[in-house]
N, C-alpha and C positions, 0 to 999 in steps of 0.2 A: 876380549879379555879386559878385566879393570885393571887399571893403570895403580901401581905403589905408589901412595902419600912419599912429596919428600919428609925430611927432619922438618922443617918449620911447619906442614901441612897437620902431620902429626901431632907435632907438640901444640896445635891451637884446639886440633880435636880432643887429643886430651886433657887440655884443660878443662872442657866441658862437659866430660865423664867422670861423675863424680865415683871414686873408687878404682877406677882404672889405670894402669898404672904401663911403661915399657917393659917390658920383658929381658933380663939381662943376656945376652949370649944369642938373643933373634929376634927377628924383624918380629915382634908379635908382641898383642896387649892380653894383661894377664887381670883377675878380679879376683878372688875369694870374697865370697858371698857365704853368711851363716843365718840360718834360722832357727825359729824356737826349737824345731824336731826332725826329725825324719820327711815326716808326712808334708810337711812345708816344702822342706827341699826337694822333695822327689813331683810335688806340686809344681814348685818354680821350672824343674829340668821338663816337665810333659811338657808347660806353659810356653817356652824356650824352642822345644824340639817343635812344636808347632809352625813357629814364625821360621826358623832354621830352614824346614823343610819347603815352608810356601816359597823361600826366597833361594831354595837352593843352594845356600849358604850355609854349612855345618859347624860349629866348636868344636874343641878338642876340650873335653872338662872328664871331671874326677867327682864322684861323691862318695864321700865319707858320713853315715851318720846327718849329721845337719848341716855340713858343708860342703858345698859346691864349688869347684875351683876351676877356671876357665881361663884360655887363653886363644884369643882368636886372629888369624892369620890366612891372609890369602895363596893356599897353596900354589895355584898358577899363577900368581904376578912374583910372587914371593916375598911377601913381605904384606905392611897392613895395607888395606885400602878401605874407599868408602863402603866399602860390604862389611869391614870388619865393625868401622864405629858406628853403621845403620843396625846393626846387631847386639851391638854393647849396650844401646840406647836404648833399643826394644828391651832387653834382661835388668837394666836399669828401671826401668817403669815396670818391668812383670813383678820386680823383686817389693816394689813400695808398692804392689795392692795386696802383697799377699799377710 
């Protein structure tokens, strides 16, 4: 099992997630990501759903329209860990090629 970031572990990863942000009320890092349209966003969540699946690592996200809303969380350790900001990272670089 991966082990839960403490608080300082956390807050150094997120500093270097740009857009990423703590989750109030749970262990989890939250994004809202928008794009020009539909088609973008439903491009970034295949894009996304790809690497998720390779790493066996899934989100919990919402689309609306052109927005993608994500909040990622290691359900067996409980809380975040390195799976959740090695995945924020990847959605970060999917979201700036599209």
């Amino acid at each position: 099992m991966t082990e839960r970031l403490n608080v300082d572990e956390r807050k150094a990863a997120l500093a270097g997630l740009e857009g990423w942000s703590e989750l109030e009320g749970r262990d989890a890092i939250a994004r809202t990501f928008v794009f020009r349209n539909f088609n973008e966003a439903f491009g970034f969540m295949t894009r996304a759903a790809l690497v998720a699946e390779k790493n066996d690592h899934h989100p919990e996200w919402r689309n609306v329209y052109k927005t993608v809303e994500v909040v990622l969380t290691t359900h067996d350790a409980g809380g975040v860990t390195g799976r959740d900001i090695a995945l924020a990272k990847a959605m970060n670089k999917i979201a700036q090629g599209i």
